[in-house]
C-alpha positions in Angstrom: 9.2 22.0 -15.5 6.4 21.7 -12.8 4.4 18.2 -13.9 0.8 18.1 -12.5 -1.6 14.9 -11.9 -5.3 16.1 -12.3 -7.7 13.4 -9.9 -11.2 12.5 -10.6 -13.6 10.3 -11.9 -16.7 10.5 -14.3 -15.2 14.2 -13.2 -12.3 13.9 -11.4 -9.4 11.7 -13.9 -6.2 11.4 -12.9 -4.5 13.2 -15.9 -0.7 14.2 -15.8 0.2 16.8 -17.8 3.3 19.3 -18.2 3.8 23.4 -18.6 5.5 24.2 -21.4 8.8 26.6 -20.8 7.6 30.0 -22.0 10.9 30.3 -24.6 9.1 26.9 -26.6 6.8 28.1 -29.3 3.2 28.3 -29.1 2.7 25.7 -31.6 5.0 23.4 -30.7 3.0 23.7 -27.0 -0.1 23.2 -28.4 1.5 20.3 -30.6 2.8 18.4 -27.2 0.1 19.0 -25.1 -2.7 17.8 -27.7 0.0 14.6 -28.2 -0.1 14.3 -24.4 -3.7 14.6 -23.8 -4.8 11.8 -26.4 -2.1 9.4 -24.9 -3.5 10.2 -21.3 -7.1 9.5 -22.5 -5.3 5.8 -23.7 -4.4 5.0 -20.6 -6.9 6.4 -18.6 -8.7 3.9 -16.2 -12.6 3.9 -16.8 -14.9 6.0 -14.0 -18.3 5.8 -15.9 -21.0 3.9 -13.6 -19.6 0.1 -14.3 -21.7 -1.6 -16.9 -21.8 -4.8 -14.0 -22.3 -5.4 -10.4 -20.8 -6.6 -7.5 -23.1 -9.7 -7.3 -21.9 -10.6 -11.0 -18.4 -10.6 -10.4 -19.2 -12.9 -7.5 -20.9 -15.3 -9.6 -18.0 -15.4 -12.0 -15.5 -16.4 -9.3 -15.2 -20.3 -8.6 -17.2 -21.1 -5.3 -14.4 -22.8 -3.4 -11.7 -19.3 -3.9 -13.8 -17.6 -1.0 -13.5 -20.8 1.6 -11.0 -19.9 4.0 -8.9 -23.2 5.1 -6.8 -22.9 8.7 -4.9 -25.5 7.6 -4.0 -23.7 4.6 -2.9 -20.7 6.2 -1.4 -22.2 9.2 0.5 -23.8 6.1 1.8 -20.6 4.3 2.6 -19.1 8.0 4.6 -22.0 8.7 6.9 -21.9 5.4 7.4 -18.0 5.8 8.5 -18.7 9.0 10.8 -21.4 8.3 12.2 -19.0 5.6 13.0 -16.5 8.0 14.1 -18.7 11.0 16.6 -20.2 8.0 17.5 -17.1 6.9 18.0 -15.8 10.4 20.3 -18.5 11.4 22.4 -18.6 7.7 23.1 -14.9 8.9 24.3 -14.9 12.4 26.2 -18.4 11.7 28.1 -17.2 8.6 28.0 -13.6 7.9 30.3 -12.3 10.6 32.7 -15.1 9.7 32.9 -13.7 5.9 35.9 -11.4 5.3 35.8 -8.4 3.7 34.4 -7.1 2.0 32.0 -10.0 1.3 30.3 -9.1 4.9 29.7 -5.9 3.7 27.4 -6.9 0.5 26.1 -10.4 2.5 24.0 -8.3 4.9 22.6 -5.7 2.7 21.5 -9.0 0.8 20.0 -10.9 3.8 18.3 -7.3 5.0 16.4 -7.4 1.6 15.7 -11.0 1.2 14.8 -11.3 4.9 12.6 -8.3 5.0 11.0 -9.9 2.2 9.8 -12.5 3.6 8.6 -10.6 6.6 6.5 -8.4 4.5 5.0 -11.8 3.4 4.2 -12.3 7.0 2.7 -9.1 7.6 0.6 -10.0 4.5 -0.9 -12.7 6.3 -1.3 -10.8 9.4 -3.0 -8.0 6.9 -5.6 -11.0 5.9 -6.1 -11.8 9.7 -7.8 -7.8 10.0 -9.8 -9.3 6.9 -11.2 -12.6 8.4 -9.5 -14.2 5.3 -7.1 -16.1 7.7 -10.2 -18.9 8.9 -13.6 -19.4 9.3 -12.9 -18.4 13.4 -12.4 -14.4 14.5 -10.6 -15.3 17.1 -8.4 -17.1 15.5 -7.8 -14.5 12.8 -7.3 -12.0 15.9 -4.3 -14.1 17.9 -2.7 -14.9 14.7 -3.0 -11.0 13.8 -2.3 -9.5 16.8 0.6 -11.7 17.4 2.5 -11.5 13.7 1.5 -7.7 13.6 3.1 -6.8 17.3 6.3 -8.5 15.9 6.4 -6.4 13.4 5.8 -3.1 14.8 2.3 -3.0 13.6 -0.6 -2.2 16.4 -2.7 -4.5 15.0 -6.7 -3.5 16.0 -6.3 -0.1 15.2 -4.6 -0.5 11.9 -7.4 -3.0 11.5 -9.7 -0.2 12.4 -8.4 2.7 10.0 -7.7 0.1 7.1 -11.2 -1.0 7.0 -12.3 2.3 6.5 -9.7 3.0 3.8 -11.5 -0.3 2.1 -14.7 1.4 3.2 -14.0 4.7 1.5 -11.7 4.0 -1.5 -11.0 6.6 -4.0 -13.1 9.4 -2.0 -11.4 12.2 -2.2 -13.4 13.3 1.8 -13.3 10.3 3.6 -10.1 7.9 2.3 -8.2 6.9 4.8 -4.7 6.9 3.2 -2.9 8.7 0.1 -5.1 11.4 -0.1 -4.1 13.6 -3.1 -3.4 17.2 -2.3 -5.6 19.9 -4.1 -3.5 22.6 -5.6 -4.4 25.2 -3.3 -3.5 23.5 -0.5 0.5 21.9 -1.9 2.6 23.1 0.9 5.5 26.1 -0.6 8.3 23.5 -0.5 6.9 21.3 -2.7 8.2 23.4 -6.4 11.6 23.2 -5.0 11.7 19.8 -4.5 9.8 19.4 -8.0 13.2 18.1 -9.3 15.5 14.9 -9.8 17.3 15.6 -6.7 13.9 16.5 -4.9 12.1 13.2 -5.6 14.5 10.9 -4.7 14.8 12.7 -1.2 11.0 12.4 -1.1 11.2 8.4 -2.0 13.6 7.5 0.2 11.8 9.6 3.3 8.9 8.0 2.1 10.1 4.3 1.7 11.5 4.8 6.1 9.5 7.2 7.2 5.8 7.2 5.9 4.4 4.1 8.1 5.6 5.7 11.6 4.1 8.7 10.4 1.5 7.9 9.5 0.9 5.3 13.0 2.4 7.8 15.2 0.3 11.0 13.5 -2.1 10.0 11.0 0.2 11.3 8.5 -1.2 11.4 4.6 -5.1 10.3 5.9 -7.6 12.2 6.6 -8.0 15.5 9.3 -9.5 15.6 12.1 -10.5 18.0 15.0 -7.6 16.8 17.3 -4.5 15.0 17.3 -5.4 11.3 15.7 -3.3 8.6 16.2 -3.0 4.7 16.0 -1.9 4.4 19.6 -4.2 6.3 21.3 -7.9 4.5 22.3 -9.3 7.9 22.1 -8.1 9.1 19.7 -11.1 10.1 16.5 -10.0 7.3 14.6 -12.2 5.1 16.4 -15.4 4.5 18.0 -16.2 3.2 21.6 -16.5 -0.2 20.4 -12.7 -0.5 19.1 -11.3 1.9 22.2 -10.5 -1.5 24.3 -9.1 -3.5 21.4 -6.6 -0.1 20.6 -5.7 -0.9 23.9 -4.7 -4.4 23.7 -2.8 -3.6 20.7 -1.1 -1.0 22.1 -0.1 -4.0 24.9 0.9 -5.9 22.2 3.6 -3.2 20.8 5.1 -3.2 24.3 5.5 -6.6 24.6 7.5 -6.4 21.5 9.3 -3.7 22.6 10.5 -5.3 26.0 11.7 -8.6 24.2 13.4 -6.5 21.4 15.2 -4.8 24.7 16.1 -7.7 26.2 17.5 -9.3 23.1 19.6 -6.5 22.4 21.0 -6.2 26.0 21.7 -9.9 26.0 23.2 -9.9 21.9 24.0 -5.8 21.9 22.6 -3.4 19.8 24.5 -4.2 16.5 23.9 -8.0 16.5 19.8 -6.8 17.2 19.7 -4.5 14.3 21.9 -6.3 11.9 19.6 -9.7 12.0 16.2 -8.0 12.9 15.7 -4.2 12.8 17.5 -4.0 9.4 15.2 -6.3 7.3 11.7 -4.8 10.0 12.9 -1.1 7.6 12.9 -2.9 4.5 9.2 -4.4 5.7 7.9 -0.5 6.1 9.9 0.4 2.7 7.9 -2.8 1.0 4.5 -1.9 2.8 4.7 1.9 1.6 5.9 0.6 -1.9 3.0 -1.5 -2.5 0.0 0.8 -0.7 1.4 4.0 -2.3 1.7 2.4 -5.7 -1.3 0.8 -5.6 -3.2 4.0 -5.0 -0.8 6.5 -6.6 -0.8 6.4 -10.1 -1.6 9.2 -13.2 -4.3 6.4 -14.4 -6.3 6.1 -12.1 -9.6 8.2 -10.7 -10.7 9.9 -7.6 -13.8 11.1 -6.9 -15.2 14.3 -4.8 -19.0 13.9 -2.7 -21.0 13.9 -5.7 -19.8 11.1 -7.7 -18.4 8.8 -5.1 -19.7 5.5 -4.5 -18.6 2.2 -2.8 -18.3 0.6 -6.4 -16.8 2.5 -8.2 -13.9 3.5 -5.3 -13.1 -0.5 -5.2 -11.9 -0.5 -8.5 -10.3 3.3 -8.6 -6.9 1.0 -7.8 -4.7 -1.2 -9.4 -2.6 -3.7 -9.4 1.2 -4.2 -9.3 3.5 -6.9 -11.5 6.5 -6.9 -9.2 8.1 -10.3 -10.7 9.0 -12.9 -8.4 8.3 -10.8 -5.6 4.5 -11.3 -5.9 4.8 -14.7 -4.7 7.1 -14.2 -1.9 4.3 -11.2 -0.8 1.5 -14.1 -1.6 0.0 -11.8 -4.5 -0.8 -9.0 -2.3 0.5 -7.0 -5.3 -0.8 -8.4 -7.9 -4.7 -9.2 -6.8 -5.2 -5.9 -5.3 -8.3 -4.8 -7.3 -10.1 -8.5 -6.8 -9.0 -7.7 -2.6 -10.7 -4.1 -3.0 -13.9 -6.0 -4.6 -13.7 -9.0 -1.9 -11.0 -8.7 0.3 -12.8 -12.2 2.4 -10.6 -14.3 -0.3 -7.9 -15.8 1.2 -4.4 -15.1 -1.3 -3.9 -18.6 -2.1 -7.0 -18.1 -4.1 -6.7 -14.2 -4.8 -5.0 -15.0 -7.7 -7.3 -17.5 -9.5 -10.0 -15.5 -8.7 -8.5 -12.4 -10.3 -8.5 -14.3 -13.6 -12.1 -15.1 -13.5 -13.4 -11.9 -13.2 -10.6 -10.0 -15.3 -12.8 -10.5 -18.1 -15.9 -9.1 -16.9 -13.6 -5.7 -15.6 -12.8 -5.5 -19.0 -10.8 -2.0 -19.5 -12.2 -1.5 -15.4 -8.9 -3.8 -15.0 -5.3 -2.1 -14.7 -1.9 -3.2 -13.8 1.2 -2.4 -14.0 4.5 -3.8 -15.1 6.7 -1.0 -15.0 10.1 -1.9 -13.5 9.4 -0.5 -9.6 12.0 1.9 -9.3 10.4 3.8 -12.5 7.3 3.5 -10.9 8.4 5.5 -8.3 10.0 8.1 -9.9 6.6 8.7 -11.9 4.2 8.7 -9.3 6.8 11.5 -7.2 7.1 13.3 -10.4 3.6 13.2 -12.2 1.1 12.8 -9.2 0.8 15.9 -7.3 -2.3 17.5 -6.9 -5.8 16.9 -8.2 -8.2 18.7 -10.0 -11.5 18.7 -11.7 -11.1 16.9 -14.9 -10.8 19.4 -17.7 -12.4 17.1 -20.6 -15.9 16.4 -18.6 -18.6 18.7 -18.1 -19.4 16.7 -14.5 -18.0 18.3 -11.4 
């Protein structure tokens, strides 16, 4: 059974729907898919022309959520690193000591919980490319470019090519990221891993796999005329104003490099990856779980030349309920439409300022509870192609 995701808005809907086996009967089929279509049209996110602007939903949002505190943030940076450095030394002190097989389920435990809190670092870092670290840009820069080269993240140039993606939300031309396929271009491989077995292989390569990609060979954005990527100054990513700063990111990546090197010639190999490059996969696995979601889901639209605009891209996302995890993250998950909207607003104040303009988004607001695992499975099953929207007469 080969599931389908049509995306669009006010044209192009994200609709999931499912072929019927040929041996069903023809009423029955009719019966499901008419079932199907009205609980789609339900859930459906709205992409009419919003009824309000920009400027409104600014007025609506206390005055003191967009002032951006140092002190604050130096704050929130230094508990998440006290976290970590706590975390770090719980692990290398007492772990190896455990005996079996407690050792074996202790690290697995610390790689999660540590990379955890990482991600919540590489959430600030994220608000650094924002300038919703300070008031200062060169403050947001060192503290960006420094928490971002720890973590294997070249930090101008995914700066660069995430601004866009916040510059060109929901288009289905010029995203920058999560791009739904159109159905005559799903590569042949993709019906025979349209199954159980399939999806979880694609998940998994996903959660390890999709952030070097996408870094190393501008995996899932947009093409280009040449080979893009995020290391190279040259590369069509970016214009001759952001060539140098690619470069100075690229020297921060190898200064990471050559004291991850020395570390693990000094502490070996094992001790390095057990305590570091362990809980830096579950930081990609967290960062693709949280963009992919975010933009991946049979709710929401996308939109082709004709009917995009800025507006109405901001709020073609959604946001995530992931539990206790949202404030480890600082909210990143669960203020994502307010970020789209405003993404100046610091995330100790995302959250407040979410709940001021919730009620003028009205149905334009969506998020999701759904256990994360689940979530998952749907998007890899339901989402995966887009097409005109069958139930408009717009394009």
């Amino acid at each position: 059974m080969l599931s389908k995701v049509a995306a669009a808005a006010a044209g192009r809907s994200m609709e999931a729907y499912q072929r019927i086996p040929s041996d069903h009967s023809t009423t029955l089929a009719h019966e499901n898919e008419k079932k199907d279509s009205q609980q789609k049209k339900r859930v459906r996110a709205p992409s009419d022309k919003p009824p309000f602007t920009l400027a409104t939903l600014k007025k609506a949002i206390p005055a003191h959520c967009f002032h951006r505190s140092l002190v604050r943030s130096l704050a929130y940076l230094a508990y998440d690193l006290s976290v970590c450095s706590a975390l770090f030394y719980i692990a290398k002190t007492y772990i190896p000591i455990l005996p079996s097989p407690l050792n074996y389920v202790a690290w697995p435990l610390y790689w999660f919980i540590q990379g955890a809190f990482m991600t919540g670092i590489w959430v600030i870092g994220h608000e650094c490319g924002h300038r919703a670290f300070s008031e200062y840009a060169w403050v947001d820069n060192t503290v960006g470019l420094t928490l971002h080269s720890a973590l294997m993240t070249p930090f101008f140039a995914w700066k660069y090519s995430h601004r866009r993606h916040h510059s060109n939300t929901g288009s289905l031309s010029h995203d920058e990221v999560y791009l739904p396929r159109l159905e005559d271009s799903i590569p042949w491989y993709s019906k025979h891993l349209n199954n159980p077995v399939g999806r979880v292989i694609r998940i998994v390569s996903m959660l390890f796999l999709a952030f070097p990609l996408y870094l190393l060979f501008n995996a899932s954005s947009q093409k280009h005329d040449r080979f893009a990527n995020h290391y190279d100054p040259y590369s069509p990513i970016f214009t001759d104003r952001e060539r140098l700063q690619v470069v100075i990111s690229d020297a921060g990546i190898f200064a990471a490099l050559y004291v991850f090197y020395s570390v693990s010639k000094a502490h070996g190999f094992a001790w390095f990856f057990c305590t570091y490059l362990a809980p830096l996969l579950v930081v990609f696995a967290l960062f693709i779980i949280i963009t992919y979601l975010h933009h991946t889901n049979p709710t929401l639209p996308h939109y082709d030349n004709s009917e995009w605009e800025w507006f109405r891209g901001a709020l073609s996302t959604i946001d995530l309920d992931f539990g206790w995890l949202n404030r480890v993250l600082h909210h990143v998950t669960n203020t994502h439409i307010c970020h789209h909207l405003i993404s100046t607003i610091p995330h100790y104040h995302a959250l407040e300022a979410t709940e001021a303009i919730k009620p003028i988004l009205g149905d334009y607001y969506q998020i999701d509870s759904t256990p994360i695992h689940k979530m998952l499975y749907r998007a890899a099953k339901e989402c995966i192609y887009a097409e005109p929207d069958q139930d408009s007469e717009d394009q």
